[in-house]
VOGU-3710 file (C-alpha; in Angstrom, 3 decimals, decimal comma):
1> xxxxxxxxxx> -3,882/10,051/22,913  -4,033/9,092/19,450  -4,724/11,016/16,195  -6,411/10,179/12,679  -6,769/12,199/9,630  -7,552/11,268/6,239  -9,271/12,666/2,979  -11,052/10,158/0,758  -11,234/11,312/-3,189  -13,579/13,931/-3,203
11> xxxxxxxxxx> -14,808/13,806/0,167  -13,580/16,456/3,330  -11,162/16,099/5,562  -11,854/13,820/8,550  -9,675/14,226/11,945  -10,281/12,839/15,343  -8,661/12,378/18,044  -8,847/9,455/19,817  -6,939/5,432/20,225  -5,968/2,695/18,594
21> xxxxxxxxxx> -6,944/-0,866/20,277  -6,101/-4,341/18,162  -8,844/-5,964/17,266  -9,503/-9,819/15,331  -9,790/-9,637/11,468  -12,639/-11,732/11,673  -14,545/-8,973/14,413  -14,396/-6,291/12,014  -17,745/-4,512/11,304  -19,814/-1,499/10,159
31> xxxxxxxxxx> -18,499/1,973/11,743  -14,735/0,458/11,854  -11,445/2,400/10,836  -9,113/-0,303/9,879  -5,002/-0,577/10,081  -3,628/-3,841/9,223  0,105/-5,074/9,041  1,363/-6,092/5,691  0,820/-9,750/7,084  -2,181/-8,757/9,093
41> xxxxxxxxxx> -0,882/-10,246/12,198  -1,497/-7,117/13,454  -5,259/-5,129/13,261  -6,137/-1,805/14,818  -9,846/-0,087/14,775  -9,835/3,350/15,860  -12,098/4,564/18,627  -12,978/8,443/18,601  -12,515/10,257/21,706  -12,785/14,026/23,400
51> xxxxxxxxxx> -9,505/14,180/24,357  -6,449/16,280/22,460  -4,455/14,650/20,257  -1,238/14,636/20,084  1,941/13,096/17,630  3,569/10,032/19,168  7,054/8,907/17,723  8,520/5,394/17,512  12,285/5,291/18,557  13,317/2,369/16,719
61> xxxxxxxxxx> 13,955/3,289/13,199  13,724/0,379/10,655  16,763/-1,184/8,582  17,652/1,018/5,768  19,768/-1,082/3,255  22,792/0,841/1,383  22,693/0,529/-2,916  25,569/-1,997/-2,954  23,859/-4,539/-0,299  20,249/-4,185/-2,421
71> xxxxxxxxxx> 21,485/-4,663/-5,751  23,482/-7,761/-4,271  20,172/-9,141/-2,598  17,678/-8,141/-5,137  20,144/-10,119/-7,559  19,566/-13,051/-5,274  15,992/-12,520/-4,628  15,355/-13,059/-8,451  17,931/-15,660/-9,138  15,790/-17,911/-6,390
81> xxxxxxxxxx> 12,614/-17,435/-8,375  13,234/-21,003/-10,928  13,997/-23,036/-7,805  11,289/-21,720/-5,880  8,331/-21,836/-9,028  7,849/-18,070/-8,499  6,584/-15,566/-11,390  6,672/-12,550/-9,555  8,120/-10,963/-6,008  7,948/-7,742/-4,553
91> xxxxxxxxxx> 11,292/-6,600/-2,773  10,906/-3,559/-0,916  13,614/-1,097/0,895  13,274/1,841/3,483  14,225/5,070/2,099  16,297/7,401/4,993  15,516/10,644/4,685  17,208/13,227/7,742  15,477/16,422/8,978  17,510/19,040/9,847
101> xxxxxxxxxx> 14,079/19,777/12,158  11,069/17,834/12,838  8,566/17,774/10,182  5,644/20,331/9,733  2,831/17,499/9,587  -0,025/19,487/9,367  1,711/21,411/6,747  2,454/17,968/4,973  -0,983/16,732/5,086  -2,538/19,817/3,133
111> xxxxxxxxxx> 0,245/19,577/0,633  -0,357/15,818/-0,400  -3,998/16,751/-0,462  -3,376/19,364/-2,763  -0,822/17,266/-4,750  -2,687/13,923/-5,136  -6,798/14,371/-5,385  -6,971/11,029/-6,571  -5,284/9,404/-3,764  -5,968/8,592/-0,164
121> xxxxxxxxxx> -4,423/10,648/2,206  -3,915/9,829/5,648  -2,112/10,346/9,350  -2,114/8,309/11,843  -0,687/8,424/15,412  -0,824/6,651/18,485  1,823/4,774/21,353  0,763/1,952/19,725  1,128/2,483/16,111  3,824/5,247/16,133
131> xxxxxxxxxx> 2,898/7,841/13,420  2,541/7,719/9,642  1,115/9,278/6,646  0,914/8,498/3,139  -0,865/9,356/-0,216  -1,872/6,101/-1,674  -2,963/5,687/-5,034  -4,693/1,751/-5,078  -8,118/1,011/-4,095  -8,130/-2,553/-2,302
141> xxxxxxxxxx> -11,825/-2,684/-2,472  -14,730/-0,079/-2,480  -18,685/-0,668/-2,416  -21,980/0,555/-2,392  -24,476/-1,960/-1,511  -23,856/-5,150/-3,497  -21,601/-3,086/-6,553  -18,088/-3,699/-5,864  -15,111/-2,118/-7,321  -11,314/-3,504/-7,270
151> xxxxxxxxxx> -8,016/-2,533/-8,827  -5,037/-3,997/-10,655  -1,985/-1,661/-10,592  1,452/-2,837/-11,304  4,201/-1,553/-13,357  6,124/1,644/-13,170  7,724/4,218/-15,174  8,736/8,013/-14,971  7,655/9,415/-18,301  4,450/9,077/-20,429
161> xxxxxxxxxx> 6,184/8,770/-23,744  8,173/5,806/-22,442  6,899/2,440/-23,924  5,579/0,399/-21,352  8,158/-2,808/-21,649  7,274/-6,568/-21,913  8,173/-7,290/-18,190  6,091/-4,210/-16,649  2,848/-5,653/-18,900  3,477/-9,228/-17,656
171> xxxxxxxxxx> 3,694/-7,808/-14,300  0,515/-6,218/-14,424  -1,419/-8,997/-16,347  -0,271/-11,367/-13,438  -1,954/-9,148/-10,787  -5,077/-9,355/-13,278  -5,679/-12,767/-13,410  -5,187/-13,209/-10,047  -7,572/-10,675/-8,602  -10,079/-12,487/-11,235
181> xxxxxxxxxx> -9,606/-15,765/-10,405  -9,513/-15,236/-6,635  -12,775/-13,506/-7,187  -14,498/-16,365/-9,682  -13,699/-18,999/-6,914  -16,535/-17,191/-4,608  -19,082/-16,921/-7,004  -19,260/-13,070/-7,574  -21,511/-12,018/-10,323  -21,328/-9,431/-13,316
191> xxxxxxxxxx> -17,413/-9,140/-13,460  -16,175/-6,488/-15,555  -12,933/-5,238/-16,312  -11,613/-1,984/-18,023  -7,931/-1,925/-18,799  -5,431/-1,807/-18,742  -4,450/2,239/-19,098  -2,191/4,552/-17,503  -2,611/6,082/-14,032  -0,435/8,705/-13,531
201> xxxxxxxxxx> 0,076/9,038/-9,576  2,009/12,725/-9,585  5,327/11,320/-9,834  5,183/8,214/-11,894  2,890/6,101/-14,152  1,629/2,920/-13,334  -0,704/0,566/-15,732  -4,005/-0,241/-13,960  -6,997/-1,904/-14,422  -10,722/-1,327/-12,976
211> xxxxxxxxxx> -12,537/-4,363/-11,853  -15,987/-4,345/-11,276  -18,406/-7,094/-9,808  -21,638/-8,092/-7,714  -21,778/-10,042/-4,862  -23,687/-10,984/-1,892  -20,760/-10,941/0,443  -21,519/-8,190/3,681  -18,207/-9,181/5,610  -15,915/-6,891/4,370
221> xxxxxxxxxx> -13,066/-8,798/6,366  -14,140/-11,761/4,111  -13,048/-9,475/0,892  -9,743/-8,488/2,795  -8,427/-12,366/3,306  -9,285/-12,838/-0,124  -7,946/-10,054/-1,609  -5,015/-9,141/0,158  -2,278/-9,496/-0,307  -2,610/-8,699/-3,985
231> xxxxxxxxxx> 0,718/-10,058/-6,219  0,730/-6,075/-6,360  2,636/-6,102/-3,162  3,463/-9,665/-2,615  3,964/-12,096/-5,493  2,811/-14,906/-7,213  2,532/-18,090/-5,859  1,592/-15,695/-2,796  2,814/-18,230/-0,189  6,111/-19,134/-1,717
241> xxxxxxxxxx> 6,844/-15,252/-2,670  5,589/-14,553/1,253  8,253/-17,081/2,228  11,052/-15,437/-0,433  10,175/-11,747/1,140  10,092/-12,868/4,883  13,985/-14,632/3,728  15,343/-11,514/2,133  13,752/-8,396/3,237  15,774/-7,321/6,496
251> xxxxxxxxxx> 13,813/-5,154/7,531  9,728/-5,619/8,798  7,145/-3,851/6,565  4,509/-2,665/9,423  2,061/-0,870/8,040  3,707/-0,891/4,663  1,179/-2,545/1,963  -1,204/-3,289/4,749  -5,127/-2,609/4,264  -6,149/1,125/5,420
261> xxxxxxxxxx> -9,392/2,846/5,165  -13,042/2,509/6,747  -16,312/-0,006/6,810  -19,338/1,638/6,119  -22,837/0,207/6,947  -24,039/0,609/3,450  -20,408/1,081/1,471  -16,599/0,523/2,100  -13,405/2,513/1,187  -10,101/-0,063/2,216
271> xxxxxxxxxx> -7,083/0,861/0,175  -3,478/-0,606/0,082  -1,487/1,510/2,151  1,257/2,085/-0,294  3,498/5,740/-1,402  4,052/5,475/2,686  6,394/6,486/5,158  7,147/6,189/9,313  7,723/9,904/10,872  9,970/9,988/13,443
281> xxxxxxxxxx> 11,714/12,961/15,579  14,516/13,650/13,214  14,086/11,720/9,981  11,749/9,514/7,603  11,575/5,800/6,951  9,917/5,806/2,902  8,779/2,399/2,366  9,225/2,221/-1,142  9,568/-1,451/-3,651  9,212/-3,212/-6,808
291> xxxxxxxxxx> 8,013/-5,653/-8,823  10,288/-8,002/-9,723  10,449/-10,661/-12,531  12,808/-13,194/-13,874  13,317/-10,363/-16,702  13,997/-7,497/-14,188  17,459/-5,385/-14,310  18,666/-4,926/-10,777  19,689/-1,246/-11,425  16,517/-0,126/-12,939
301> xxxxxxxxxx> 14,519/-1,565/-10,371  16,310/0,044/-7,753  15,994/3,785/-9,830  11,999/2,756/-9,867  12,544/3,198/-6,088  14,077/6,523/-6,140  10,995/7,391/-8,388  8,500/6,171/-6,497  9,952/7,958/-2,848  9,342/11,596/-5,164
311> xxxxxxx> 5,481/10,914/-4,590  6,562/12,082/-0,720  9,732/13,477/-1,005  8,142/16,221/-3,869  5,564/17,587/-1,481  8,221/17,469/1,705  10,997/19,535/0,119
//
């Protein structure tokens, strides 16, 4: 049997045992727990059950590129963005971690609960999905009735007195005005934005802003295939930075920047599941990555990784 356990901001702690079983995007509905691919080729509901749960562990651990081979790529990632009439990419890398014995997940759980109150926090297991958890700090899309809320988050950096830098604000404006415009092209009403500011996720700062609106729409799976993926954790053009990912990243995301969370009857709570990893037996696959610009420097993008895996690695040690 499966397992899932999460803690919404402010909310308790939910855990059930129960199974996973795939299920079309376009079937989703009220009372549904969502897990979606970073492509969403792949979408799981999860159905509550009596039985025991128990942890179930993929065997397969994903490609973990050396520093040498992702400075060399990344380099090549970015020098394809003039030929290819792309603004912005995200390149992403699994982060090895060994355990010298297998990880206390219970123990985990309560710590990045403890650690993160603003974040989602989450388990999951099952034979089909192998088992995760994460702390994620972006909302994909919330609601209560017909009041909507969204998030732009993009840009990184370690400490608060740091000046954000011309790229990381171009980065961030570009998820923006996409999230805007995607959302003016269906007609929502009362758009408001508030930002951008800081949001400091317990390891690093990122610049964010809050987007509010009204609409009519009740299919929440309508909101996902227009929201996601964001240029947060794809790009911009999305399909030619899809394409540029799917050519350089060598190993698969999974659940990595999918959509998590649940559909409500009368609100929703979906978040990108980011600040991830994959648990297995006797180490950790960190999904961590960047945004990258024709301005990025291949070594400082690659430290923002090493930053970003001390969101997990912080509350692990």
């Amino acid at each position: 049997m499966g397992l899932l356990q999460y803690r919404i901001p402010g909310e308790a702690v939910y855990r059930k045992a129960g199974e996973w079983r795939e299920k079309a995007l376009q079937e989703l509905e009220a009372g549904d727990f969502v897990l979606s691919t970073f492509n969403k080729n792949r979408v799981y509901v999860f159905n509550e059950s009596q039985d025991e749960s128990d942890f179930t562990f993929a065997s397969e651990f994903p490609y973990a590129v050396a520093k040498e081979e992702y400075l060399a790529e990344l380099s090549q990632f970015k020098n394809d963005f003039a030929a290819k009439g792309i603004a912005k990419a995200i390149f992403s890398r699994v982060h090895r971690v060994e355990l010298a014995e297998q990880l206390n997940i219970d123990l985990a759980f309560e710590r990045m609960c403890a650690e993160y109150p603003n974040a989602f926090v989450y388990v999951i297991s099952g034979k089909e999905v192998g088992t995760w958890m994460g702390a994620t700090p972006e909302t994909l899309v919330s609601s209560k009735e017909e009041a909507f809320y969204t998030m732009s988050l993009a840009g990184t950096k370690k400490e608060k007195q740091t000046p954000w830098t011309h790229k990381e604000k171009e980065e961030q404006a570009f998820v923006t005005e996409y999230i805007i415009d995607r959302l003016n092209k269906v007609g929502v009403s009362n758009l408001q934005t508030d930002g951008p500011m800081d949001l400091f996720t317990g390891a690093v700062y990122h610049l964010k802003t809050d987007i509010y609106f009204e609409a009519a729409i009740k299919e929440v799976n309508h909101l996902i295939e227009l929201l996601h993926p964001t240029p947060a954790v794809c790009g911009v053009p999305t399909h030619k930075a899809l394409d540029l990912i799917d050519q350089y990243e060598k190993h698969s995301r999974d659940f990595y920047a999918g959509v998590i969370g649940r559909i409500g009857s009368e609100r929703c709570d979906l978040f990108v599941n980011l600040r991830c990893m994959q648990v297995f037996k006797d180490a950790l696959a960190l999904y961590v990555g960047g945004g990258i610009t024709k301005d990025s420097d291949v070594e400082d993008e690659y430290q923002e990784t090493i930053n970003k895996a001390q969101t997990l690695l912080k509350v692990l040690s």
